[in-house]
Every structure is written in C-alpha cells, then in structure tokens.
BAFI-3210 file (N, C-alpha, C; in Angstrom, 3 decimals, decimal comma, padded with zeros to 6 digits):
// residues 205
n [1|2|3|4|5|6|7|8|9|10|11|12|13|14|15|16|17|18|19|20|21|22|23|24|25|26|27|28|29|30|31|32|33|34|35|36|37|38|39|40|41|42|43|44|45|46|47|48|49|50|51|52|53|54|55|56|57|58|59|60|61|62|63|64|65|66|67|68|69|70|71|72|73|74|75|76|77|78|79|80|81|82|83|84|85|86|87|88|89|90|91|92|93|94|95|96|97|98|99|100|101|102|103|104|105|106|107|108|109|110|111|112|113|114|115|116|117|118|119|120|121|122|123|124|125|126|127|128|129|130|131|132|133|134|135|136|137|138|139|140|141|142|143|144|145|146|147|148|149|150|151|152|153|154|155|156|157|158|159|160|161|162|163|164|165|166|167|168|169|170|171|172|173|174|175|176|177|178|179|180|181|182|183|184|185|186|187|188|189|190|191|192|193|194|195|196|197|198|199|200|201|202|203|204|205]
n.u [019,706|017,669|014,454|012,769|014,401|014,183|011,269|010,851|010,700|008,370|005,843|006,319|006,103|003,156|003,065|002,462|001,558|003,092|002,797|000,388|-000,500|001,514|000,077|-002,437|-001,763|-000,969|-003,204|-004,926|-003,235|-002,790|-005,245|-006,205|-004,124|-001,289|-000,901|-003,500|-003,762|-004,031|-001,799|-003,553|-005,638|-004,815|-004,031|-006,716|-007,354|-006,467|-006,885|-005,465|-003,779|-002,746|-000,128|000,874|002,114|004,438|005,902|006,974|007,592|009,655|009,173|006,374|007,089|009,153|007,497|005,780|008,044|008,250|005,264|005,497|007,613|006,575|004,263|005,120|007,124|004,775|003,696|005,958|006,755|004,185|005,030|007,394|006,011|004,371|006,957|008,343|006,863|006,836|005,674|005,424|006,066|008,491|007,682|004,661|004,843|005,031|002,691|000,842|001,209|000,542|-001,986|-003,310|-002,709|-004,424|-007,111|-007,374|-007,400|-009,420|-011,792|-011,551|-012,584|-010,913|-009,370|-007,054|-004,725|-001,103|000,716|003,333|003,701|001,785|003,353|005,133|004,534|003,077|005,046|007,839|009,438|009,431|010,610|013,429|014,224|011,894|011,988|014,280|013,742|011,444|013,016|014,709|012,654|012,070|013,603|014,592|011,996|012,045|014,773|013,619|011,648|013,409|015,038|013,633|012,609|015,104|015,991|013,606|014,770|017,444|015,631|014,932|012,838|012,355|013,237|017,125|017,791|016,878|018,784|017,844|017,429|016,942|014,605|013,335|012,871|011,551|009,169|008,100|007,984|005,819|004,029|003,478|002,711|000,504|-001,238|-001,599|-003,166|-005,525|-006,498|-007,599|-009,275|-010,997|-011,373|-010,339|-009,171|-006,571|-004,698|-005,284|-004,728|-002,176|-000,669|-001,718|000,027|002,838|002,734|001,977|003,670|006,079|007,571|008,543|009,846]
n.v [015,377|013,297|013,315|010,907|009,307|010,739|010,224|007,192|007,197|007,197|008,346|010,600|010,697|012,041|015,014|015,804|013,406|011,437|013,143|012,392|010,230|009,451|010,487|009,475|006,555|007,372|007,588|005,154|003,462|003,822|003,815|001,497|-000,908|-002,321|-004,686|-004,835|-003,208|-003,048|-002,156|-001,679|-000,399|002,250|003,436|003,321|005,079|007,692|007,547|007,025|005,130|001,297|001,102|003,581|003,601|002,370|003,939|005,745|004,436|001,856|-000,598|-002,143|-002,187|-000,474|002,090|001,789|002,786|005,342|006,696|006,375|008,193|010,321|010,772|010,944|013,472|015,513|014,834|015,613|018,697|019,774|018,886|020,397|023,002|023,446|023,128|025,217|027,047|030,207|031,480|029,577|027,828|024,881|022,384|023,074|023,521|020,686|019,713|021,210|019,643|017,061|017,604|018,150|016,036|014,394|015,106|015,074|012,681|011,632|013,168|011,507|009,229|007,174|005,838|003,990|005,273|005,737|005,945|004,934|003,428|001,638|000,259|-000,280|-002,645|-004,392|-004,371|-004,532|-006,699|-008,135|-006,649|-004,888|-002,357|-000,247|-000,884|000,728|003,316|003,611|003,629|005,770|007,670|007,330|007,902|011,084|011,727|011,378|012,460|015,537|015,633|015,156|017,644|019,264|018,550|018,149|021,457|022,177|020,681|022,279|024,324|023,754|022,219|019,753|016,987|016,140|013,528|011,257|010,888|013,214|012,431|009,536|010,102|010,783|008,859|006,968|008,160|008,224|005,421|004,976|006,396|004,933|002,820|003,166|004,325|001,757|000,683|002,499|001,719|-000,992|-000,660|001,085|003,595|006,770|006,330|005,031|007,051|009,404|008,349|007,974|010,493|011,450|010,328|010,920|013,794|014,470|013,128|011,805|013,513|015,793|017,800]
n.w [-039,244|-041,247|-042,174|-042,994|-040,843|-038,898|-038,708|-038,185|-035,481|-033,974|-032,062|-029,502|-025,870|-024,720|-023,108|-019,436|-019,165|-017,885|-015,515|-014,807|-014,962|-012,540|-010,580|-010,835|-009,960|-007,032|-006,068|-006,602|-005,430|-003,076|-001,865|-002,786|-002,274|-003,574|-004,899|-005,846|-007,747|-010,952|-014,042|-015,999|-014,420|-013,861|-016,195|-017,512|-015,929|-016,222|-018,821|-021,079|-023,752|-022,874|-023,682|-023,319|-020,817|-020,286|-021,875|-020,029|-017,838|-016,584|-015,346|-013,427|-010,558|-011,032|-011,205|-008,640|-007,018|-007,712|-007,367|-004,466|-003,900|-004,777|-003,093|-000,573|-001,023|-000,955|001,781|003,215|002,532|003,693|006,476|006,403|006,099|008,614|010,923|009,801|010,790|013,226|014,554|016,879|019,649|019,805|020,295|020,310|017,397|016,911|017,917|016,468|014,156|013,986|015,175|012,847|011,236|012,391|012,628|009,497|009,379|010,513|009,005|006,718|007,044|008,756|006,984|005,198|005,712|005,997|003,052|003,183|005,189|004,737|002,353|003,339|004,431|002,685|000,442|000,980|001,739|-000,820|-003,053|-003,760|-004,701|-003,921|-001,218|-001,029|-001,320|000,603|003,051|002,777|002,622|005,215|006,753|006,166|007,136|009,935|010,543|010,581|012,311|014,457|014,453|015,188|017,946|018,665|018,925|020,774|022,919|023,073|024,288|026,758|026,871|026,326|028,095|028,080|028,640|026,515|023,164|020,259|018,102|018,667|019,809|018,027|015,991|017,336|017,805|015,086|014,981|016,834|015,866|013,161|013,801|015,432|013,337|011,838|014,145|014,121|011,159|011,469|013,792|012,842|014,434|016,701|018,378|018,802|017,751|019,150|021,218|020,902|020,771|023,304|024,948|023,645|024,352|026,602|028,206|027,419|025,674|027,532|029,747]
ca.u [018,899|016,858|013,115|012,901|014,740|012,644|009,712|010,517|011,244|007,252|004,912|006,680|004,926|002,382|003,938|001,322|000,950|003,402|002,653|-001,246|-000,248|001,791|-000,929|-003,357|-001,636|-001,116|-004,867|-005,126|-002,274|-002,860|-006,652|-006,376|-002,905|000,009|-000,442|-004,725|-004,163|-003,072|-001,745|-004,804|-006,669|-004,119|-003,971|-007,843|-008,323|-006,199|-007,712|-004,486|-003,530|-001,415|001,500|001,248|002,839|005,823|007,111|007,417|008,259|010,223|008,144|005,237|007,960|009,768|006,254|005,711|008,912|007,438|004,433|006,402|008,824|005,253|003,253|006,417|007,315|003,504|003,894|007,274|006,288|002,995|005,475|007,997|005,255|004,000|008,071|009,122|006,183|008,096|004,940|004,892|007,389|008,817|006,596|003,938|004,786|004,999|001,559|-000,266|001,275|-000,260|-003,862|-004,060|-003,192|-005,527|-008,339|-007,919|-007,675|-011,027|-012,578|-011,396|-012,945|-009,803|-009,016|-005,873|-003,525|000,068|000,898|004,971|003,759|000,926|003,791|006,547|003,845|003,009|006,351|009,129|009,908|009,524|011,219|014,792|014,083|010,560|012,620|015,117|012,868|011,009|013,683|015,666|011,980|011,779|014,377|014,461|011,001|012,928|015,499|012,908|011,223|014,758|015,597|012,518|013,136|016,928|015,363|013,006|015,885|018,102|015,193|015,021|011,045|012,015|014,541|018,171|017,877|017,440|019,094|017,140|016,935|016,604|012,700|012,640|012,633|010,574|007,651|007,845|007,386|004,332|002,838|002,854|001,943|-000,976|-002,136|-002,384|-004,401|-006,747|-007,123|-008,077|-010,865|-011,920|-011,094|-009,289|-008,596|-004,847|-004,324|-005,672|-003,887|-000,715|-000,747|-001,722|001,701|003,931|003,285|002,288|004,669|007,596|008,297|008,164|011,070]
ca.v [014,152|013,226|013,259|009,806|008,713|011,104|009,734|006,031|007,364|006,948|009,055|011,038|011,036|013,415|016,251|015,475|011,906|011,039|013,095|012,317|008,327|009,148|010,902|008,202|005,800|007,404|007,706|004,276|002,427|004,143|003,133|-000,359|-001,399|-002,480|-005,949|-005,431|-002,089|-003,210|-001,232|-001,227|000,560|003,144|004,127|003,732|006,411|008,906|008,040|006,826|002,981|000,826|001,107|004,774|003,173|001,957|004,960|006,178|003,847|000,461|-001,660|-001,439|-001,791|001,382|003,362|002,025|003,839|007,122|006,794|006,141|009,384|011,735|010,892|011,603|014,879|015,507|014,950|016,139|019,765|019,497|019,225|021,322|023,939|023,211|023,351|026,848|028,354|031,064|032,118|028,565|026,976|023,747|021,472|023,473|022,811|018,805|019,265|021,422|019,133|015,908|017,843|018,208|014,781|013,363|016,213|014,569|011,012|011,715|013,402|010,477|007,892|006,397|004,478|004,058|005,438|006,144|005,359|004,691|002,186|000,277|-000,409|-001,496|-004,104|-005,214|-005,219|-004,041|-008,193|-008,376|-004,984|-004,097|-000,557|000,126|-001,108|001,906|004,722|003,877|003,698|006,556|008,534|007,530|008,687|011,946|012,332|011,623|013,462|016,529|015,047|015,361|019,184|019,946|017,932|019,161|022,875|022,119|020,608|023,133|025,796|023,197|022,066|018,802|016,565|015,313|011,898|010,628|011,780|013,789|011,242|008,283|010,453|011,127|007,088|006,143|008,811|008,037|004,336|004,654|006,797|004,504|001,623|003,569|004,270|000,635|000,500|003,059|000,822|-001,601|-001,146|002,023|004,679|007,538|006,303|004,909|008,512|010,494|007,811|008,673|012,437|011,973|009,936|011,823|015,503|014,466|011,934|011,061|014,933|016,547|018,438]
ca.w [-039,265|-042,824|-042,407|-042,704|-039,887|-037,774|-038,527|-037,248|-033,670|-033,485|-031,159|-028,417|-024,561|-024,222|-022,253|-018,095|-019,031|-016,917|-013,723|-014,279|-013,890|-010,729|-009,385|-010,895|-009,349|-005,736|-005,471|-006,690|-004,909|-001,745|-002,010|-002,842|-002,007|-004,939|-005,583|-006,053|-008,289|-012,199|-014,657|-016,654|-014,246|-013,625|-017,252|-017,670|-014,821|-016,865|-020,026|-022,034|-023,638|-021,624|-023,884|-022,663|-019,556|-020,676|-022,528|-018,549|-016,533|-017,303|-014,579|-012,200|-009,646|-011,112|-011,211|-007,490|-006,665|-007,901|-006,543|-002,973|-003,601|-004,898|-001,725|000,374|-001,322|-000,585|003,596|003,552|002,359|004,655|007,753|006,951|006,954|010,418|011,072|010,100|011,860|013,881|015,959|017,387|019,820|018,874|020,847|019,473|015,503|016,831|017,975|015,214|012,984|014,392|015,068|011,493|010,472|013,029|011,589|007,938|009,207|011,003|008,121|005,606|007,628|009,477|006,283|004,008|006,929|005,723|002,207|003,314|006,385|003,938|001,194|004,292|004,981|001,435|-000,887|001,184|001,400|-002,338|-003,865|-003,156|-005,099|-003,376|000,143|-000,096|-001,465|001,824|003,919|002,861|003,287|006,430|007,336|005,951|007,825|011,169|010,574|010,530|013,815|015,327|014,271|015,948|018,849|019,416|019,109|022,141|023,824|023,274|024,754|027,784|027,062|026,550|028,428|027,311|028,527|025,040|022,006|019,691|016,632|019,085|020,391|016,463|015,457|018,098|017,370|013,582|014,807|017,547|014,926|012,230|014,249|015,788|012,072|011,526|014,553|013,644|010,201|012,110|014,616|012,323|015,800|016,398|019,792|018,844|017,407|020,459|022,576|020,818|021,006|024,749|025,766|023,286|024,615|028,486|029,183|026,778|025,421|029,116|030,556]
c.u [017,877|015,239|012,784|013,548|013,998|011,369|009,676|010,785|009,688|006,535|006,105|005,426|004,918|003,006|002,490|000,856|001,963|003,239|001,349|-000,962|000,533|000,884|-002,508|-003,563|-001,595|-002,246|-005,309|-004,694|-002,799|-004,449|-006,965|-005,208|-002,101|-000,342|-001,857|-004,865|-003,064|-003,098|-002,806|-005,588|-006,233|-004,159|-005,399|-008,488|-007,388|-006,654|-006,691|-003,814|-001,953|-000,216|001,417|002,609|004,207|006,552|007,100|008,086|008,437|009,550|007,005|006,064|008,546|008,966|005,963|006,357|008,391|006,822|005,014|006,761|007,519|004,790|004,368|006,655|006,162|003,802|005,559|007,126|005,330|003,832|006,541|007,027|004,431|005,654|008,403|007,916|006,994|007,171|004,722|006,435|008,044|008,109|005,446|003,672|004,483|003,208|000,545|-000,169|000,789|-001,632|-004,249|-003,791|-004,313|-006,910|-008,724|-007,953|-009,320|-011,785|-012,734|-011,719|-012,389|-009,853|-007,543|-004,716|-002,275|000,787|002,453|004,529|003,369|001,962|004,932|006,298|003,529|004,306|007,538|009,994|010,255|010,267|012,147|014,318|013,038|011,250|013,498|014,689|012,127|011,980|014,698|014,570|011,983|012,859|014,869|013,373|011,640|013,853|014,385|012,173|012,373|015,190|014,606|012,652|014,244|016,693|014,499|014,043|016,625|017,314|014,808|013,020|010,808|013,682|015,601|018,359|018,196|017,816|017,586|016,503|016,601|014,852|012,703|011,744|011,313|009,389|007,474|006,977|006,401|003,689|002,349|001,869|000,371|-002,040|-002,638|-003,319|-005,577|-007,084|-007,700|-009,142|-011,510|-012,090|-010,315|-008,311|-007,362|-004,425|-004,330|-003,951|-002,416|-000,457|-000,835|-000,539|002,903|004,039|002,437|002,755|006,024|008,333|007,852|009,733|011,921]
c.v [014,266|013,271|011,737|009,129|009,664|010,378|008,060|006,558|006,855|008,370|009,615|010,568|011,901|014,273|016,327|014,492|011,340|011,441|013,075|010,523|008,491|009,847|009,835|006,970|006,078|007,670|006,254|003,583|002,228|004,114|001,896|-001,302|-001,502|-003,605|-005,852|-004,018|-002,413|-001,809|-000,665|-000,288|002,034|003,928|004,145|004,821|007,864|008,914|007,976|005,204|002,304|001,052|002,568|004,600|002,940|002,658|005,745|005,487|002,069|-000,731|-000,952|-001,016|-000,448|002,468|002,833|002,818|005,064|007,270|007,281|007,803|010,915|011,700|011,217|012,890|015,548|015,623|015,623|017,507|020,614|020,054|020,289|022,916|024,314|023,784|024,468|027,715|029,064|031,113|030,789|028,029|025,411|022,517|021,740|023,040|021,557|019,214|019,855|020,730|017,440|016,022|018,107|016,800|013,655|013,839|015,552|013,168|010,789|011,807|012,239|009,219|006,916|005,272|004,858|004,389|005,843|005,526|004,098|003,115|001,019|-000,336|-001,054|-002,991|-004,627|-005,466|-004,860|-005,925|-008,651|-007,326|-004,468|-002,755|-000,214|000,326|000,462|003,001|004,475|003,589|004,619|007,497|008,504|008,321|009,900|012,739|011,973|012,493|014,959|016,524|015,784|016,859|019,678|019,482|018,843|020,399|022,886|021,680|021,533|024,037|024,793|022,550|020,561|017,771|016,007|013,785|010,911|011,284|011,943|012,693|009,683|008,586|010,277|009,611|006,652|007,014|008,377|006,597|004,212|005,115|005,869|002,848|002,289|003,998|003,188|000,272|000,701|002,521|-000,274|-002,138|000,219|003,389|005,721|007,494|006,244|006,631|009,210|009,686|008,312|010,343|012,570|011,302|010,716|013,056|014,978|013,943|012,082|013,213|016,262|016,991|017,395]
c.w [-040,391|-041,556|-041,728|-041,884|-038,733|-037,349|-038,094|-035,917|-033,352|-032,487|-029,651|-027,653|-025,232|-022,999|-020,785|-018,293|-017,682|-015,561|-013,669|-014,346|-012,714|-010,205|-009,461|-009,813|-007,428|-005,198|-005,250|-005,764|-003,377|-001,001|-001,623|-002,946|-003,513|-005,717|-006,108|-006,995|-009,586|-012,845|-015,130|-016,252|-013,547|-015,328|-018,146|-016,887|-015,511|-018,523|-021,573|-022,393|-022,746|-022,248|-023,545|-021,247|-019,186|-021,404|-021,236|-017,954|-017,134|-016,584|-013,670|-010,780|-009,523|-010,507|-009,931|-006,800|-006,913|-007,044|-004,947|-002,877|-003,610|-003,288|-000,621|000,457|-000,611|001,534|003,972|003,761|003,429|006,250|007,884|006,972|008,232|011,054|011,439|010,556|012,710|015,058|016,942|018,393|019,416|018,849|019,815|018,168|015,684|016,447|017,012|013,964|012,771|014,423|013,772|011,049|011,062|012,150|010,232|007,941|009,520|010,028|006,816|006,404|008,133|008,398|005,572|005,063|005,796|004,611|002,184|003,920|005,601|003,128|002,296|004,200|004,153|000,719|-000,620|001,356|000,533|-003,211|-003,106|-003,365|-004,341|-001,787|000,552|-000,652|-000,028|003,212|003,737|002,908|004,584|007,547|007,793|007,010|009,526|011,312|010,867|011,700|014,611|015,015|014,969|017,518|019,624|019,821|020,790|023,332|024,396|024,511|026,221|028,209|026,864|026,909|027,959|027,606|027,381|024,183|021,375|018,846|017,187|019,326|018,785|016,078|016,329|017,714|016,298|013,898|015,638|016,713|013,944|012,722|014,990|014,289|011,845|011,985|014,333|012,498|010,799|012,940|013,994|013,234|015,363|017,502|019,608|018,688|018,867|021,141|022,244|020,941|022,696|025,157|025,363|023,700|026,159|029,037|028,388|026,204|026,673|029,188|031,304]
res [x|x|x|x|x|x|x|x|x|x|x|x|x|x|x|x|x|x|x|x|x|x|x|x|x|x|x|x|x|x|x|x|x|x|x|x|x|x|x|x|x|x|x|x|x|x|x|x|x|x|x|x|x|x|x|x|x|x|x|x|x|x|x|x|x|x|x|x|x|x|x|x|x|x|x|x|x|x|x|x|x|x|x|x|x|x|x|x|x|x|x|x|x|x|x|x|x|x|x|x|x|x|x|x|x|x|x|x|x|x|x|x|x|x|x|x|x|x|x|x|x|x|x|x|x|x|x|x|x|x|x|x|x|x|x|x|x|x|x|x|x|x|x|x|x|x|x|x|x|x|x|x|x|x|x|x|x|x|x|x|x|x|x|x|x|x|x|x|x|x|x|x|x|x|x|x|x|x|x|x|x|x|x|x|x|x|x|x|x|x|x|x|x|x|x|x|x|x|x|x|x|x|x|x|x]
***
C-alpha cells in the first residue's frame, strides 16, 4: 500500500475510547434512562467529539445494545460468584446473593433499580435489537437461577412440585417487579418482602 493511500484512511479510534463510552454510557443510561441521555453527553463525559461516536457504534440503538450486554456481563459475573461458593449450600448462595443486592440497593438510595427491567419498560416496544439482547439476558440469568435451584432439589431442600426453570422465571420476575416497587415509594420493604416469601414459603421443602 503507497503512502498516499494510507494517509486518506484518516484518524484511527483511539485504542479505550470505545470501552470508556460503554462505560460512559452505562452510568449515564442507567441514571437517566435512554430516551433523556443524548449522545452529546455521553461523549462529553469521556472527553472526546461526537464524531468519536460513530467510528464505534453505527447508532445510539447499536451503542444501547452494548450498554445492555456490559451491565449484564457486570451482574452475571457478580452471581456466578455467589454460585460457585462451595462452603455455602444452594439455598444459601440464593440468599447471600440477594443480601448483597439488597445491601447496595440500600446504600444507593433505592434508585435506578435494574438496568435490564428499566430498558424492558422504556424501548423494548421500540427496538427489535435492544428487545433480544434483553431477552436472551434474561434468560441466561434464569437459566443460572435454575442450576441452583435443581441443585437444592436434587439435595431435597427444596420441593419438586415445580420445575426448576419454571421457580427460576418466576423469581427473576417478582424480583424485578419488586425493584420497580422499591423505585417507587423509595423502600426496601418490596425487597425484604421478597426475600421473606421466596426462602419461607415458595423455596421450602
């Protein structure tokens, strides 16, 4: 390749521009929702011009998808280390892995709640692509519910009545609907309240 045709290619990215706008943005997004967080002030909080933006990501839609898949990776990681605790039984991992997200909802002022749930309820109507990055997380994060689950089953701590991945779905969904609550009246009561039906009533022997 001559010289001269090098030199129109223009400016490469900067080599952490792009994962300091997805982390820009999942501070941002997950702050102040999708539709009230522009580009502008995603690529003024890292400190680079908007056409920075677009040698990443081909829409805001696209770079919502990120966002979506980072903050996922992020809680995904989170639980499977609660998970492979060994010294814990299976119940157990559920519940040290709920007393810590109650712990940091408390400490963060019962706001913002669950980045996945907030974007169901803003642009999963409007955004095919946004729709199945959060519905093929959610899934994933059930699925991981349910291996933990089946395990307690198996060791007889919690009953076969329902399948595993049917308790999985349904915890994923009181939880996230008790997040909204706690956005809501500003409590931790929904939280508590959920933690007290899921391990003294519904995951019982």
């Amino acid at each position: 390749m001559s010289p001269a045709s090098s030199s129109r290619r223009g400016p490469k990215p900067k080599v952490g521009t792009r994962d300091g706008l997805v982390r820009a943005g999942l501070t941002l997004l997950h702050a102040e929702g999708y539709a009230a967080t522009g580009i502008q002030a995603i690529v003024e909080s890292v400190g680079v011009p908007k056409g920075s933006f677009y040698n990443h990501f081909a829409s805001k839609e696209a770079f919502g998808a990120e966002v979506i898949d980072a903050y996922f990776e992020g809680g995904r990681d989170r639980l499977r280390a609660f998970l492979a605790r060994t010294d814990l039984k299976p119940l157990d991992r559920l519940k040290a892995y709920f007393d810590d997200r109650i712990a940091a909802l408390r400490a963060g002022g019962f706001v913002k709640g669950c980045l996945l749930g907030n974007f169901s309820a803003e642009v999963a109507d409007h955004s095919a692509l946004m729709r199945e990055h959060l519905v093929a997380h959610f899934e994933t994060w059930g699925g991981l519910f349910e291996d933990c689950i089946a395990e307690a089953q198996e060791q007889k701590a919690v009953g076969d009545q329902f399948p595993a991945a049917l308790l999985a779905r349904f915890i994923l969904n009181s939880w996230e609907g008790a997040l909204l609550r706690m956005r809501a009246e500003k409590s931790e009561a929904p939280l508590t309240e959920f933690r007290q039906v899921l391990f003294g009533r519904l995951l019982t022997p």
